[in-house]
N, C-alpha and C positions, 0 to 999 in steps of 0.2 A: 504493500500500500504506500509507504514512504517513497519509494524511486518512483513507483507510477504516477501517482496524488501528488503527495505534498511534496517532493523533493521539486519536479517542475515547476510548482507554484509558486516556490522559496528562491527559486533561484532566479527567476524574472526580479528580483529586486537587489540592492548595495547588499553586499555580503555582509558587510560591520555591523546596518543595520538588520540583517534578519537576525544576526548574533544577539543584539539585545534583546529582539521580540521572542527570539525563541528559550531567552532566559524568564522573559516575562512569564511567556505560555505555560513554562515548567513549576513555577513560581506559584501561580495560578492554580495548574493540575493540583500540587498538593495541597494547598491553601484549603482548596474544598472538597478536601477531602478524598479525594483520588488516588491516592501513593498507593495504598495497599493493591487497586487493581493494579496499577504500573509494574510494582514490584511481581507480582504473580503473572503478568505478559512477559518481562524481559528477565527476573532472577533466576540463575540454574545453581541452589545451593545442592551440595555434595560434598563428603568431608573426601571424596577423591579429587576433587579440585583444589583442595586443600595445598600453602606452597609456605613454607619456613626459610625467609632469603633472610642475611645477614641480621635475626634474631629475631626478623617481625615475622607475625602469623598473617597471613594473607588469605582470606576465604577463598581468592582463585586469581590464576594470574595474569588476568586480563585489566589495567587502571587505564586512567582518562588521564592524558598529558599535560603537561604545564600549557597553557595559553590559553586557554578555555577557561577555567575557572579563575581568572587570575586576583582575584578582590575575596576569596573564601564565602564569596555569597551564597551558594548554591550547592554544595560541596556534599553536604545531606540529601539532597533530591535527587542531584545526577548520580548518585550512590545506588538509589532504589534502579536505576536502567541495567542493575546487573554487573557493576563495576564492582571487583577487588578492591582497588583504593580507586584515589584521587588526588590530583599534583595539584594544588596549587601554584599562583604566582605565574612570569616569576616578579616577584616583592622587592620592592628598593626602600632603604630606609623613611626617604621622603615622598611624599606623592609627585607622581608626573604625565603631564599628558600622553607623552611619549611623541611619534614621530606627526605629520600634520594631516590631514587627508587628500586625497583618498590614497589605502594604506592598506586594504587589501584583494585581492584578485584571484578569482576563477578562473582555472584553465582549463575549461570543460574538456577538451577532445584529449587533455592529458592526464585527465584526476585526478587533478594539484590543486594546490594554491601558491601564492604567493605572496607573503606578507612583509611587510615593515614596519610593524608595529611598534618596537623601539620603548619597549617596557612599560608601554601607561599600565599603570596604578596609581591607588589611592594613599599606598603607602606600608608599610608595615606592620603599624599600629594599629590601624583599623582592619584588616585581616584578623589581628593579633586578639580584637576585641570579639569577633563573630564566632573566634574558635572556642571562647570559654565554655562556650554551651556545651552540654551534655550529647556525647555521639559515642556510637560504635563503629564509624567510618578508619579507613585507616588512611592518614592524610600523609602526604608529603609536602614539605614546604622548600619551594625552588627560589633561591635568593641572589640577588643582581645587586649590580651599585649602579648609582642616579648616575646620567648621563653627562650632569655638570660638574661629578670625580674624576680628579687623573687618576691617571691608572695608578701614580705610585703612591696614592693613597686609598686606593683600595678597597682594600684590608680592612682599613676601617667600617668601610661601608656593609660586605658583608658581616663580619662582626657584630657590627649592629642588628643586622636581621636574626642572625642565629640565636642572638639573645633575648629578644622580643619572642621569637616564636622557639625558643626551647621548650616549654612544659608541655607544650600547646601542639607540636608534631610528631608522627613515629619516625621521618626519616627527611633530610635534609638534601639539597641538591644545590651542589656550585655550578649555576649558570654564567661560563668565561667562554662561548660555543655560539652565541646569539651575532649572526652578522649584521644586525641594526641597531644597534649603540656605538658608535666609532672610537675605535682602536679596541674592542673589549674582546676581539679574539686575540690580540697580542698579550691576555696574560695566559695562552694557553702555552705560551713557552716556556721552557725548563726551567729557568733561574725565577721568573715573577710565580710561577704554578708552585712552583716545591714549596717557594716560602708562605703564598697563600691557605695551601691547602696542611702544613704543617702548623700555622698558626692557629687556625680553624681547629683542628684535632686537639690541639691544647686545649684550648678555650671549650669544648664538647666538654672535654673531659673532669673541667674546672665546673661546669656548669651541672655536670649530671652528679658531682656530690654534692652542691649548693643547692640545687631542687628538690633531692633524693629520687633519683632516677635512675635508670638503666641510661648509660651512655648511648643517644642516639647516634646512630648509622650517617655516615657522612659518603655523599657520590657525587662524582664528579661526571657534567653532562659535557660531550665533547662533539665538534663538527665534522659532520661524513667527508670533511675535506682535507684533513690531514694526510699527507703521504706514509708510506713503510718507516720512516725513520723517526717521526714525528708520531706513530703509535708507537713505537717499543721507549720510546723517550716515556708517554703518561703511561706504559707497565712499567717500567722501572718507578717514577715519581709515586705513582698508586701504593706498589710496595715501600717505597722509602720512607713515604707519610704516614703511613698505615691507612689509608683510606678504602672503604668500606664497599665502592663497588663504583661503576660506571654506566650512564645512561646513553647508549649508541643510537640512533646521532640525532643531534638538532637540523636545523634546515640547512641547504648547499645553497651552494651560490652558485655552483653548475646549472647549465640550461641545455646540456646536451642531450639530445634525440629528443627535443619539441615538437610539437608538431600543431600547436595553438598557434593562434594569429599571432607575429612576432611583434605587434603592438605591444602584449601583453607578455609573452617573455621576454622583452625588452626592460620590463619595471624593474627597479632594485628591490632588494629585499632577499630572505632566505625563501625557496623553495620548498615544499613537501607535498606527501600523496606517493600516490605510483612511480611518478621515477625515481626514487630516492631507492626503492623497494632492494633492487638488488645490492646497492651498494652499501645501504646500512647493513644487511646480513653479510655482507665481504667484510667490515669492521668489527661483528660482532666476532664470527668465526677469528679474526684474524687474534682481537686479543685474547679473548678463551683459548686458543692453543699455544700462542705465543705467551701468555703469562701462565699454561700450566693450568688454568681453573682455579688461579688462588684467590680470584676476586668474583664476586657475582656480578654479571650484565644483564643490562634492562633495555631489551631490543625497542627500537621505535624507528619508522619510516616505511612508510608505503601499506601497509596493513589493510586490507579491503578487501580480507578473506579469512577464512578458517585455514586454506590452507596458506597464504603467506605470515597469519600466526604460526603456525607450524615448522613452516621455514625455519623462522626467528630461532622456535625453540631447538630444533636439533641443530641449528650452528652453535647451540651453546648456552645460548638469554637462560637465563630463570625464569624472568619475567617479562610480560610487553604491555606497550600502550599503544594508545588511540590517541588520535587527535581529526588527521583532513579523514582518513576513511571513516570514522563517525558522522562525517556532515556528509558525504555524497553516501554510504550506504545505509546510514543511517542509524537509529540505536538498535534495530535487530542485529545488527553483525556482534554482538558482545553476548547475547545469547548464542549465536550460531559460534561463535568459535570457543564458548564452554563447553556446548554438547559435543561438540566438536573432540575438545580434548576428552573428556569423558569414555568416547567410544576410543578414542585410542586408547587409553590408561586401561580397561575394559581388554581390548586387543591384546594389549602386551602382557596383562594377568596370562589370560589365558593360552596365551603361546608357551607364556612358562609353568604352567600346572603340569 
């Protein structure tokens, strides 16, 4: 019904604004009282979906990626569509528009987008106040620095987020991967990375005896654009910081094998959707064998099937997300790739009985 109906109808209008409307719409459904049907159309609980990545319990391993929810508004509802967790952010300590309009793009004939969105949020603090509420969601919180940070102050920035949202998340993400904040992939190199993400672990570490906590999980999200030498650089940094696991990948700035009007591949910004598809699973595979398995990976890119979750998974992921294949196939795909895993965990029982 969604690709037939509603996905035509949705996309005759500015993509940024269906995003709002259809936060409203969701908003709405449960306000009066509709969750419980939604939840029983898209939830497939099973303690065989069940997945224990770097100490959090995950009801199944399918979460909603950072961009979508980025202000913790909705974090509850988009939960009930059958989502494991949900990424926040990503969050800057201060509120910011982010980049101007229009900022972001459909590429229908290639099932992408293409965005420049360049961090708006509201800020930190007010995410920080919507998460006190009472949930059983498992949240991530993905943290950036304001646009008007140099980079060699940083540090501070995310700092600051991890701090505000320590009690308040099960697991943490350094967003240095996002190509629409300028210069903010240059702290993905060696010398600014080591010292960020060792800083960072410190400060976790300071902070989960000052809460009484379990030391949250700290991952670093990196761009499908890095060459061979420049992935065995963040396994090695990964290991050296202790850092807790990796999110493959954020958007590319490649646009090769387009085939959209080159108006529209022509915008700046990071790409995602389908093409990204194979080259995020070459990144995932690449660091799972090349680091051995010491770290858990969180596949993301191109996703708009049961079987390219799958993909994901046997190159290695533990776990994946969603983000552009949620908006073109819609929220049944988060159903269809739990049953999904389900019959295969089912398959693989029985091959070994």
């Amino acid at each position: 019904m969604y690709k037939q109906f509603l996905r035509p109808l949705l996309f005759r209008f500015d993509p940024e604004v269906v995003h709002h409307w259809s936060f409203q719409a969701i908003r709405i459904l449960f306000a009066i009282g509709l969750g419980p049907l939604v939840r029983k159309c898209y939830k497939v609980s099973d303690p065989g979906l069940e997945r224990r990545v770097f100490g959090v319990t995950f009801p199944n391993p399918v979460g909603l990626g950072a961009g979508f929810d980025k202000d913790a508004r909705l974090f509850r509802e988009l939960s009930g569509f059958g989502f494991g967790f949900i990424e926040i952010g990503t969050l800057t300590p201060r509120p910011q528009p982010g980049n101007p309009g229009k900022r972001l793009f459909r590429l229908r004939a290639d099932q992408a987008i293409i965005n420049r969105m360049g961090f708006n949020n509201q800020g930190v603090r007010a995410a920080a106040e919507r998460l006190q509420c009472s949930h059983k969601v498992v949240v991530g919180g993905n943290i950036g620095k304001n646009k008007d940070t140099p980079n060699e102050k940083a540090v501070e920035d995310y700092l600051f987020c991890l701090r505000e949202l320590y009690p308040l998340v099960d697991y943490f993400v350094v967003n240095v991967s996002s190509p629409n904040t300028p210069g903010l992939r240059e702290l993905q190199d060696r010398e600014p990375l080591t010292l960020l993400l060792k800083t960072l672990k410190e400060e976790s570490a300071r902070l989960a005896v000052a809460n009484g906590v379990r030391e949250k999980p700290l991952l670093l999200k990196i761009a499908p654009d890095l060459n061979e030498a420049q992935l065995t650089d963040i396994i090695e940094i990964i290991r050296e910081t202790g850092t807790d696991g990796v999110i493959a990948t954020n958007t590319t700035l490649s646009r090769e094998g387009l085939v959209s009007d080159p108006s529209l591949t022509a915008e700046a910004g990071g790409l995602s959707g389908k093409p990204l598809r194979d080259r995020s699973t070459e990144v995932i595979r690449f660091l799972v064998e090349r680091g051995g398995g010491a770290f858990p990976v969180i596949g993301v890119g191109g996703i708009h099937s049961p079987e390219d979750a799958l993909e994901k998974l046997r190159a290695g992921a533990s776990l994946v997300q969603l983000w552009t294949g949620f908006i073109y196939e819609g929220p049944g795909l988060v159903k269809r790739i739990n049953k999904r895993l389900l019959e295969e965990t089912k398959k693989n029982n029985s091959s070994t009985d």
